[in-house]
C-alpha positions in Angstrom: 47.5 157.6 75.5 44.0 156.3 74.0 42.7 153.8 76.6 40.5 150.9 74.8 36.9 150.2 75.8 35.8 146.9 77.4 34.5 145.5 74.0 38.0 145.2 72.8 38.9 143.0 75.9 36.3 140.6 75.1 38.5 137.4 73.7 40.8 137.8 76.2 38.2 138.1 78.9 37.1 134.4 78.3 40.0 132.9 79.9 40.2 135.4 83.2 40.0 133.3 86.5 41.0 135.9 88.5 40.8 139.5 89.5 43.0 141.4 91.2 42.1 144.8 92.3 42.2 148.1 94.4 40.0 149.4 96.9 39.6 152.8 97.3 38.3 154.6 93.9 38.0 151.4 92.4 36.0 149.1 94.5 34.2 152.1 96.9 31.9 154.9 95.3 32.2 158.2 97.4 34.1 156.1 99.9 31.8 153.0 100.0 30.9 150.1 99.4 27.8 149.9 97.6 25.4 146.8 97.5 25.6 146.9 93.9 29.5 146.1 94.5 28.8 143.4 97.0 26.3 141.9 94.6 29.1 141.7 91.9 32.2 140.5 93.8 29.6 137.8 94.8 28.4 137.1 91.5 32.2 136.3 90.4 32.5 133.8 93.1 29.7 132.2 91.4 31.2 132.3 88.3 34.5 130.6 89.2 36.1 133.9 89.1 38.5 134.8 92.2 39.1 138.4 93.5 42.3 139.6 95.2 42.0 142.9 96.3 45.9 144.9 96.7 45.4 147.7 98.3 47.2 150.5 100.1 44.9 150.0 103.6 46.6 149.0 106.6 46.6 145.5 107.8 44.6 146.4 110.5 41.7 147.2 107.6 42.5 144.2 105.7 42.2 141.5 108.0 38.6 142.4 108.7 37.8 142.6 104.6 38.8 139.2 104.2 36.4 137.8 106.8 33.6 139.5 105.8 33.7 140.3 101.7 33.2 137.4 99.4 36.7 137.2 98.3 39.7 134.8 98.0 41.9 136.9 99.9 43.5 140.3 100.4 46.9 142.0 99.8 47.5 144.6 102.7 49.8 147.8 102.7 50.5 148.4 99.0 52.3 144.7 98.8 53.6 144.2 102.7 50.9 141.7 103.5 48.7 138.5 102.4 45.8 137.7 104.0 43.8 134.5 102.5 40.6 134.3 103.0 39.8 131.9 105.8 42.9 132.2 107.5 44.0 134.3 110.4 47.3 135.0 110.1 49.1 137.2 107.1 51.7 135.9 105.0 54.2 138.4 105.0 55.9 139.9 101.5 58.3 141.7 102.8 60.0 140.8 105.8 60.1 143.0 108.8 62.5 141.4 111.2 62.2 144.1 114.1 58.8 145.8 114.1 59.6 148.0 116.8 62.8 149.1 115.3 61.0 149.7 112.1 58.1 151.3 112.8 60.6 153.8 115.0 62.2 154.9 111.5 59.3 155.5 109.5 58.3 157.5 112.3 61.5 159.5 111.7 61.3 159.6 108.0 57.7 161.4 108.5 59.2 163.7 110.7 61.7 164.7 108.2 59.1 165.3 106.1 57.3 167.2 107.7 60.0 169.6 108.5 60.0 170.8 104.7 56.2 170.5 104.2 54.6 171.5 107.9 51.3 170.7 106.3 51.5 166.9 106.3 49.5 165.1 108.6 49.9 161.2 109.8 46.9 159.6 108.9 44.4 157.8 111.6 45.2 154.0 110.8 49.0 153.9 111.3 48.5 152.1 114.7 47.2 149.0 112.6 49.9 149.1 110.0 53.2 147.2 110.0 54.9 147.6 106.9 54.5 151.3 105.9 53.7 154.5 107.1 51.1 157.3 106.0 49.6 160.7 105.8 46.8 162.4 104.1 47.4 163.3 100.5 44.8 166.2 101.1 46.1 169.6 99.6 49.2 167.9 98.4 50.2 169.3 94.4 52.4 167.3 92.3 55.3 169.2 92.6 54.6 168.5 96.4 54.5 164.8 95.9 57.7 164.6 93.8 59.4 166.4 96.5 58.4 164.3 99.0 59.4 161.0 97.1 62.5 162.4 96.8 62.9 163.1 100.3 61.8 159.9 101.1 64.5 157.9 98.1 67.3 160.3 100.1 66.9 158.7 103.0 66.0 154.9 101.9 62.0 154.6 101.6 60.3 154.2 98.8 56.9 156.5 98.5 53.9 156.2 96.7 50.7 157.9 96.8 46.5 157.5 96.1 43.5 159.5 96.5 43.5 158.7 100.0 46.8 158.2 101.3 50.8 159.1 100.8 53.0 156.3 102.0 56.3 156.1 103.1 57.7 151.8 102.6 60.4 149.5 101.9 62.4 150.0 98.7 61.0 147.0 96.5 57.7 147.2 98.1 54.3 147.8 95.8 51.9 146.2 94.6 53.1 144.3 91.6 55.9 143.0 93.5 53.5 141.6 96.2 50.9 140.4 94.0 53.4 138.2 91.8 54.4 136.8 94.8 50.7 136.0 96.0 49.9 134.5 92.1 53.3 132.3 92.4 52.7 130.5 95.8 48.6 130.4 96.1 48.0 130.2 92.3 50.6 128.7 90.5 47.6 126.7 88.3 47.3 130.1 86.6 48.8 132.1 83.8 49.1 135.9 83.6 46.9 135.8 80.8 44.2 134.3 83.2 44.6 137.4 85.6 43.1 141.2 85.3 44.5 143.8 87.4 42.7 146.5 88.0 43.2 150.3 89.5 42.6 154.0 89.6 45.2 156.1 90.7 49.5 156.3 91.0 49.5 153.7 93.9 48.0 151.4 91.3 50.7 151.7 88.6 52.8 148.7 89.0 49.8 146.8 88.3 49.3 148.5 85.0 53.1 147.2 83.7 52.2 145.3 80.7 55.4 143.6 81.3 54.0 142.0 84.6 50.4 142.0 83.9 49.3 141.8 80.2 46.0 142.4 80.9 44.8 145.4 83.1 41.4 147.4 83.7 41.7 151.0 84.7 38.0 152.1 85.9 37.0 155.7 84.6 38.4 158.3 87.7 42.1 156.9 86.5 41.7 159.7 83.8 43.0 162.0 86.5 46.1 160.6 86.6 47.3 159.9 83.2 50.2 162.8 83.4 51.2 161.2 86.8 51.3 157.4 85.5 54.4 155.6 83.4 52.3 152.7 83.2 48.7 152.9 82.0 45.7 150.3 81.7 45.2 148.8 78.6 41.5 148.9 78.9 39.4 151.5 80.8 35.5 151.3 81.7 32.9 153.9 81.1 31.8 154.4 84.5 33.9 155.6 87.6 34.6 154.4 90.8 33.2 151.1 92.0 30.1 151.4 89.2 33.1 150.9 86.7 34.2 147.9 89.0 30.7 146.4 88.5 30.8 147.2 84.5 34.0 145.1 84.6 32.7 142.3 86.8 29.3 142.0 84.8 31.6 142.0 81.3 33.9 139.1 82.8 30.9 136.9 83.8 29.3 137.3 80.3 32.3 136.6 78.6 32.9 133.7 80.5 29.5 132.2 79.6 30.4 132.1 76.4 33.6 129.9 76.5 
């Protein structure tokens, strides 16, 4: 698939009012955030531009982001969680009646896992996590990965995967899902065509379904993934990582000077 540039996004960038976006790889360069990033995210607030980010980090993670970036709000755990900004408590997206009793299975699931690939290893931030479950994608190969969703589908999880992270969720769970459900209760003043999605990796592919989300942003380092992705961005930036972010933020805030 050809991937268009940023100038070809240039009417429809007029009318975005919001950006909603990943983290890790898209947000972060080698793993952080960069002042440069900080800079932009606070130059769309100053625009009149919002940013969501969705991301695959545990709520633990998220809850801190939203008090301290200058963002609208936060979607935790690939779709399981809302934090808005300002407020403490999450709105959940996917309802977890017994936590215990969940957490307990996903445990299990891993397990299994692990029984056919011994490598796996649970990653460090599960104790702040509620929805989902994870474990370093490190050393993993696609045929790997596709074994382990499949392992995961047997036994009633849904599985997903980034450059960080594998995780083991709800059936129904991901980002799209969660961020519809975000755009619906806390921004129901806006149309699709007012909303960018943006991403890098396989965890990110629901927000690239042009039947959801017309308009979407993949930033360079999503080149890596194109075999792996059913969905693709319609538009791509030059740069990678979070200095494609800041291409993207710098081209909406142009664009909407010019309306």
């Amino acid at each position: 698939m050809t991937f268009a540039p940023l100038l070809y996004f240039a009417t429809d960038a007029r009318n975005i009012r919001l950006v909603a976006t990943d983290m890790d790889g898209t947000l972060t360069q080698n793993g952080k955030f960069t002042t440069e990033l900080l800079q932009a995210l606070a130059d769309l607030a100053s625009a009149g531009i919002d940013v969501l980010i969705v991301t695959g980090r545990s709520a633990g993670w998220v809850s801190g982001l939203t008090n301290y970036l200058p963002i609208a709000g936060a979607i935790a755990e690939n779709g399981g969680l809302f934090y808005d900004s300002g407020c403490e408590t999450p709105a959940a997206l996917t309802a977890i009646p017994d936590k215990t009793r969940h957490r307990t299975k996903l445990a299990q699931c891993f397990q299994q896992l692990q029984t056919e690939v011994p490598q796996i290893r649970e990653s460090s931030d599960n104790c702040f996590r509620i929805t989902d479950w994870t474990f370093d994608v490190s050393g993993l190969n696609t045929v790997q990965l596709q074994r382990l969703a499949e392992l995961c589908q047997i036994q009633g999880w849904g599985f997903t995967y980034s450059n960080v992270q594998c995780h083991i969720k709800p059936l129904g769970q991901d980002k799209a899902i969660g961020l519809l459900q975000v755009l619906h209760q806390y921004y129901p003043h806006l149309t699709l065509e007012q909303v960018v999605t943006v991403g890098d990796s396989p965890n990110d592919e629901s927000l690239f379904d042009a039947s959801k989300f017309p308009l979407s942003v993949g930033v360079a380092n999503v080149l890596h993934y194109t075999e792996q992705l059913a969905h693709q961005p319609m538009y791509i930036t030059d740069a990678a990582e979070g200095k494609g972010f800041c291409e993207l933020a710098q081209f909406l805030i142009q664009a909407s000077q010019q309306i």
